[in-house]
C-alpha positions in Angstrom: 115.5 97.7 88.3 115.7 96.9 84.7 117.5 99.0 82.1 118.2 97.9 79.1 120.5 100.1 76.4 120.6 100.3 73.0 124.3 101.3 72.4 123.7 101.4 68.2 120.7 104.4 69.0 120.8 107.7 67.8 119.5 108.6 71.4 123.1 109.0 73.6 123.8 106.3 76.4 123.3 108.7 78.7 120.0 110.1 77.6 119.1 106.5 77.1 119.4 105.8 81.0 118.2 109.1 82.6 114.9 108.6 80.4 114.5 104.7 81.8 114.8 105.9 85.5 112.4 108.8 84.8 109.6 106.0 83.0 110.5 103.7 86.2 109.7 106.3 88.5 106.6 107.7 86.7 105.4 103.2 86.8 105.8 103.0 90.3 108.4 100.8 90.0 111.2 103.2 91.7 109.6 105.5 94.4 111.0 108.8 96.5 113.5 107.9 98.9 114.5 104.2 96.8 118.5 104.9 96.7 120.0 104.0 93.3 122.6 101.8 92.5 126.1 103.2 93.0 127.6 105.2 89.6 129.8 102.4 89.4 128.0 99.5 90.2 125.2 100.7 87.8 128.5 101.0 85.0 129.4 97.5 85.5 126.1 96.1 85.8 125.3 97.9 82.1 128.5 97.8 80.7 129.1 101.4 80.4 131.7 103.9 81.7 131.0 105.3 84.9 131.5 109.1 83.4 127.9 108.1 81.5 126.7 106.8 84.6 127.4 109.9 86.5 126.4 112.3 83.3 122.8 110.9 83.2 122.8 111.2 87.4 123.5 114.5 87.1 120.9 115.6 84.7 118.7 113.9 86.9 119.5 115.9 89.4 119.5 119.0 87.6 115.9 117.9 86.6 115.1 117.6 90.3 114.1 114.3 90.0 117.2 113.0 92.5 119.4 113.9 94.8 123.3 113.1 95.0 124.1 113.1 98.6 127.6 112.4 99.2 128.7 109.0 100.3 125.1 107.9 100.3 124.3 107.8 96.9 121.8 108.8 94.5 118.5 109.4 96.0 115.2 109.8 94.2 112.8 112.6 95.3 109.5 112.0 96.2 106.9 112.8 93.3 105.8 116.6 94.2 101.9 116.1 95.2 100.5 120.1 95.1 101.9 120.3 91.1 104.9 120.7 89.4 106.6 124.6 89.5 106.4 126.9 87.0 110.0 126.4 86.3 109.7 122.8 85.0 106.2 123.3 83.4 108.0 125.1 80.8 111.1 123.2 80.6 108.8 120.2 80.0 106.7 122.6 77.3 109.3 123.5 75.3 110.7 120.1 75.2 107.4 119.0 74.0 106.7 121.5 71.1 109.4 120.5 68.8 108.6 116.8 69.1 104.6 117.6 68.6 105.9 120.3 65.8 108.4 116.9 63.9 105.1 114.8 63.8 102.9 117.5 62.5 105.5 117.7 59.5 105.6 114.2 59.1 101.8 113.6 58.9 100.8 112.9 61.8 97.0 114.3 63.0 96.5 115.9 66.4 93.9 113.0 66.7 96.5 110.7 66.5 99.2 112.7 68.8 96.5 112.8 71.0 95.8 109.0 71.0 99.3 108.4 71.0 99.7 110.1 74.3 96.5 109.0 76.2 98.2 105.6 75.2 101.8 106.7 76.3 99.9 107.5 79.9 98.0 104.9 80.1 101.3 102.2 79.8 102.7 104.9 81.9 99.9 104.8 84.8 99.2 100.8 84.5 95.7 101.4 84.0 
């Protein structure tokens, strides 16, 4: 599993590692029921603190993308194959619309957002 952090980002350490797993996972490259490293093997591997470890874990989890059973680990959930809830469809929404909304205002086409993210799924999907 390769993360790599960028600790002079604007983007929080945390944030920075929840968003790699979820990219892995959406590759192929981490699948339902892979375990994840321990919070503080994981720490000392990427030379964080374990709290940021375990923060980015549990929004994860709160996401419903893993599962934190105790004194196994962190477990990743399989991918949901009949469609995502209704729940997350809008979480996901309205986390989308102020990032569409920024690159309106800075110029950006809908052409272009749209190419941009057949591109984004495309590097996403490996096809």
């Amino acid at each position: 599993m390769f993360i790599q952090i960028e600790p002079t980002s604007d983007i929080p350490i945390y944030t920075q590692l929840a968003n790699q797993i979820i990219e892995l996972i959406a590759r192929g490259q981490l699948k339902g029921g892979d375990t994840l490293p321990s919070v503080r093997a994981l720490a000392s591997d990427l030379s964080v603190n374990m709290h940021t470890v375990n923060k980015s874990y549990h929004e994860l989890e709160h996401k419903g993308i893993i599962r934190i059973v105790p004194k196994s680990g962190a477990i990743i959930n399989p991918i949901v194959q009949e469609g995502i809830t209704n729940e997350n469809s809008r979480r996901i929404i309205e986390q989308l619309k102020p990032i569409i909304a920024e690159a309106i205002v800075l110029g950006m086409s809908p052409e272009v957002i749209q190419e941009q993210t057949t591109s984004i799924l495309i590097t996403l999907k490996g096809e």
